[in-house]
C-alpha positions in Angstrom: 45.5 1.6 8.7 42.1 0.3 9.5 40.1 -2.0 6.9 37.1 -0.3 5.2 34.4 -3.0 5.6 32.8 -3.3 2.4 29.2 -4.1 3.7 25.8 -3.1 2.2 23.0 -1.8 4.5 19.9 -2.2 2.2 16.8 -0.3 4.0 13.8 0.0 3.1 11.0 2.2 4.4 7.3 1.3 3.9 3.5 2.1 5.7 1.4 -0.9 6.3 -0.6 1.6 4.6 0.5 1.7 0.9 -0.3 -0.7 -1.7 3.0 -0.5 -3.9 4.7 -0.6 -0.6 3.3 -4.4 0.0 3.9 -4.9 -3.4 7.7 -4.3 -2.7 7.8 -6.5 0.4 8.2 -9.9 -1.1 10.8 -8.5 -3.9 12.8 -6.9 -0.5 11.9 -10.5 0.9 13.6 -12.7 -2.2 16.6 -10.5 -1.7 16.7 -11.2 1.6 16.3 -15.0 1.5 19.3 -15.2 -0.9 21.4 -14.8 2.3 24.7 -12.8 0.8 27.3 -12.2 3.1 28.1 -8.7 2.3 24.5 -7.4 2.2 22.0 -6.7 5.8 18.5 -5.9 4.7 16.6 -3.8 7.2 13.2 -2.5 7.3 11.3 0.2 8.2 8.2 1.0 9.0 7.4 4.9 8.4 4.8 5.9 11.0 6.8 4.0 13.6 10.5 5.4 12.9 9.4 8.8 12.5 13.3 10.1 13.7 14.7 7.8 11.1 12.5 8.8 7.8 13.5 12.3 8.8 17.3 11.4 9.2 17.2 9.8 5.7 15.0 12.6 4.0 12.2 10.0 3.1 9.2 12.0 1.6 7.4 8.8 -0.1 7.0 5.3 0.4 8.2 2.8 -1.0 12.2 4.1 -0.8 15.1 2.1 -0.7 18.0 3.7 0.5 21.4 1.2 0.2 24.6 2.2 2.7 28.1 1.2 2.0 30.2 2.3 4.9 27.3 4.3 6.4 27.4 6.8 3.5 24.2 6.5 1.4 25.4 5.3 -2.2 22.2 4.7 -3.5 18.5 5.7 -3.6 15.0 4.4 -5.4 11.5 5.7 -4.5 9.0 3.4 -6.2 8.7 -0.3 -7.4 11.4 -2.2 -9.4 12.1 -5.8 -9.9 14.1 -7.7 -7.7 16.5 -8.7 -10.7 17.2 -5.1 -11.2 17.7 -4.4 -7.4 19.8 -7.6 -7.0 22.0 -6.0 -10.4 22.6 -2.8 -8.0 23.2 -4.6 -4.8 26.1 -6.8 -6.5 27.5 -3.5 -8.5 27.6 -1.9 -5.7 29.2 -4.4 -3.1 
């Protein structure tokens, strides 16, 4: 029986464009420095993964869409604080 790997994919789609969107960046960023073993933070920018935003439905900006086992398990269109974020990352791990 093969071992489910109990990673989290944290990414996060944003437009140079969009004010709340840089506004999210260095919330995405603290998360990021913390360095957790089970979590891989990658970013996306919306105008140059067009194929991707489409694959993951995105429809606005700033969306952060977290994958556990490459099923989505988690979704948040907006700003949040990166103590609430960090609260779902570890409840979801």
């Amino acid at each position: 029986m093969e071992k489910e790997n109990n990673s989290l994919k944290l990414l996060q789609f944003y437009a140079d464009w969009c004010q709340p969107c840089q506004m999210m960046m260095p919330i995405i960023e603290s998360i990021k420095s913390k360095g957790y073993p089970f979590l891989e933070v990658l970013q996306y920018n919306v105008d140059e993964e067009a194929a991707l935003s489409l694959k993951y439905t995105i429809r606005s900006v700033p969306t952060v869409v977290v994958l556990k086992n490459n099923q989505e398990v988690w979704r948040y269109t907006g700003l949040m604080r990166a103590s609430e974020l960090e609260e779902i990352l570890l409840s979801l791990r």
